[in-house]
Structure formats: C-alpha cells, structure tokens
C-alpha positions in Angstrom: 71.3 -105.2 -255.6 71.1 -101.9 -257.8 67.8 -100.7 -259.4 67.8 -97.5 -261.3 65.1 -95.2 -261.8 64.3 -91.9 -264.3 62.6 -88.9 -262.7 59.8 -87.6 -265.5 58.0 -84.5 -265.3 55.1 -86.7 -264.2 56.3 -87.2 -260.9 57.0 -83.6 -260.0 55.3 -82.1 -257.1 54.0 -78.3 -256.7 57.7 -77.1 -255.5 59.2 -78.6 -258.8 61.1 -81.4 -257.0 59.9 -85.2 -256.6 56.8 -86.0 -255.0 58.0 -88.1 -252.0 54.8 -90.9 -252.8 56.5 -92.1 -255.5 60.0 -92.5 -253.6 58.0 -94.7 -251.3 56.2 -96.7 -254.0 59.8 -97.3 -256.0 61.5 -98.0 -252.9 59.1 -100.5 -252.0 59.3 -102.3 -255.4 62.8 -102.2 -255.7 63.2 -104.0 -252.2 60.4 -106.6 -253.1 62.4 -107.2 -256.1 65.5 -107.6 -254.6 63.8 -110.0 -251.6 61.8 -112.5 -254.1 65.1 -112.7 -256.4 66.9 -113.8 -253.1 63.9 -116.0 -251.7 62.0 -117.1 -254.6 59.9 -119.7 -253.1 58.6 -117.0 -250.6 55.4 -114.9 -250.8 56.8 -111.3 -248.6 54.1 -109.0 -248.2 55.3 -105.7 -246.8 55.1 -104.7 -243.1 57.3 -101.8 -242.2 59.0 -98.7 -243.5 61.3 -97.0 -241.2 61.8 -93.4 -240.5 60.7 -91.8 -243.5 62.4 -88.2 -243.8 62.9 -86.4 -246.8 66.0 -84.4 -246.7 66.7 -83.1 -249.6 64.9 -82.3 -253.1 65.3 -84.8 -256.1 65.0 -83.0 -259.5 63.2 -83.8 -263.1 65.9 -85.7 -264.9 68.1 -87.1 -262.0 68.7 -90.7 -262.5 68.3 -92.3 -259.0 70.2 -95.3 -257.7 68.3 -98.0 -255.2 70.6 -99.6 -253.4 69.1 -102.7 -251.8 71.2 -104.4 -249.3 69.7 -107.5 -246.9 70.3 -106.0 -243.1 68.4 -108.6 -241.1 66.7 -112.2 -241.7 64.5 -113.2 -239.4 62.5 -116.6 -239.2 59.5 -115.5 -241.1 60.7 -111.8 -242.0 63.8 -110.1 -243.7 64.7 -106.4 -243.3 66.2 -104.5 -246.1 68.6 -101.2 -246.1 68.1 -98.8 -249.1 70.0 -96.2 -250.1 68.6 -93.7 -252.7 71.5 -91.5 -254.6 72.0 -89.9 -258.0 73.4 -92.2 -260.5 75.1 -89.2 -262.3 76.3 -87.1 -259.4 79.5 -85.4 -259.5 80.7 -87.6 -256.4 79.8 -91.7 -258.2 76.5 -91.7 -256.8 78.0 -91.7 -253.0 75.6 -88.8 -251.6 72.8 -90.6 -250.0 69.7 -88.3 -250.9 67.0 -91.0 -249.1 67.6 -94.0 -246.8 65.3 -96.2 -244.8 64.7 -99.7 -243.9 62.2 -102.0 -245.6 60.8 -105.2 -243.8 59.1 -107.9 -245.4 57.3 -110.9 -243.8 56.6 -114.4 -245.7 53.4 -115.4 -245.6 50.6 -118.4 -246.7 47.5 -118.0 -249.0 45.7 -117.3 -245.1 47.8 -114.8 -244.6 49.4 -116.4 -241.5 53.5 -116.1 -241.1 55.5 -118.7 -242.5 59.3 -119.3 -242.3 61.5 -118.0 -245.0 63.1 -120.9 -246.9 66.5 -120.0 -248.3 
C-alpha cells in the first residue's frame, strides 16, 4: 500500500534537510495504517524498527512515497517492509532514500499477545 507525504518547512532540521524524527513517526503511521486496513479486527501496537540509517538528505517540498509491503506474518505479529522515495523524482520514484522494517504485535485490552485473525 502507498501513502504519500509533503515535506513543510516545519519539519526541517538545523542542516535544512528533514529531521529524521518525523521520518520515524510517518513511517510508523503509514505501516499501522496499512496493517489495521489488512487485519481490522486486530489491536497491533508497535514493537520493532529495524536498522535505522539515514543515508541521504530529504528536502522542503519533496513529496515522499511510503511504500508499505507485508514481509512476514507471524502468529501474534506481522512485519512490514517500507520503502521511502520521492514521488516526483526524475527516475518514477524508484530511488529508495529510507528503508526499514516495521513489526507489529496483536494484542488484548491486558496487553498480553493475541493471535492475528485474518
């Protein structure tokens, strides 16, 4: 699933390019998004972010793509790839400027694991 996101001047850092804390906080949303769409009798809190590296600098005005793609389901957790490129990029959006993998876990009201219903 594709989510799209506008870079303001709000979100700039003290180098001019995007402060990496809002990557993280769209990435996370877009991926929750994307797993209650697909499980939507579940309750997925986050658990795990994997190797978070910035490589390079995302400008004011860039239009980002989230590319959320399922990579694992587990029994009581499901693990997302995401891909981060420009929508508008001279290349269709195919440079990956940010990738990780998100995992989510279904839990109860106790906060105890429960298994994902599809």
């Amino acid at each position: 699933m594709d989510h799209y996101k506008l870079v303001l001047p709000e979100y700039m850092n003290a180098q001019g390019s995007l402060f990496g804390g809002y990557l993280l906080k769209w990435l996370d949303e877009f991926a929750f998004i994307t797993a209650n769409v697909e499980f939507p009798d579940c309750r997925f809190v986050t658990i795990a972010m994997h190797n978070v590296e910035f490589r390079h600098p995302i400008a004011c005005g860039q239009i980002l793509r989230f590319s959320v793609e399922q990579a694992r389901l587990g029994n009581t957790s499901v693990e997302y790839q995401v891909d981060v490129s420009d929508a508008r990029s001279d290349d269709g959006g195919s440079r990956v400027l940010f990738a990780t993998n998100i995992t989510f876990v279904n839990v109860a009201d106790s906060g105890e694991k429960l298994p994902i219903r599809s």
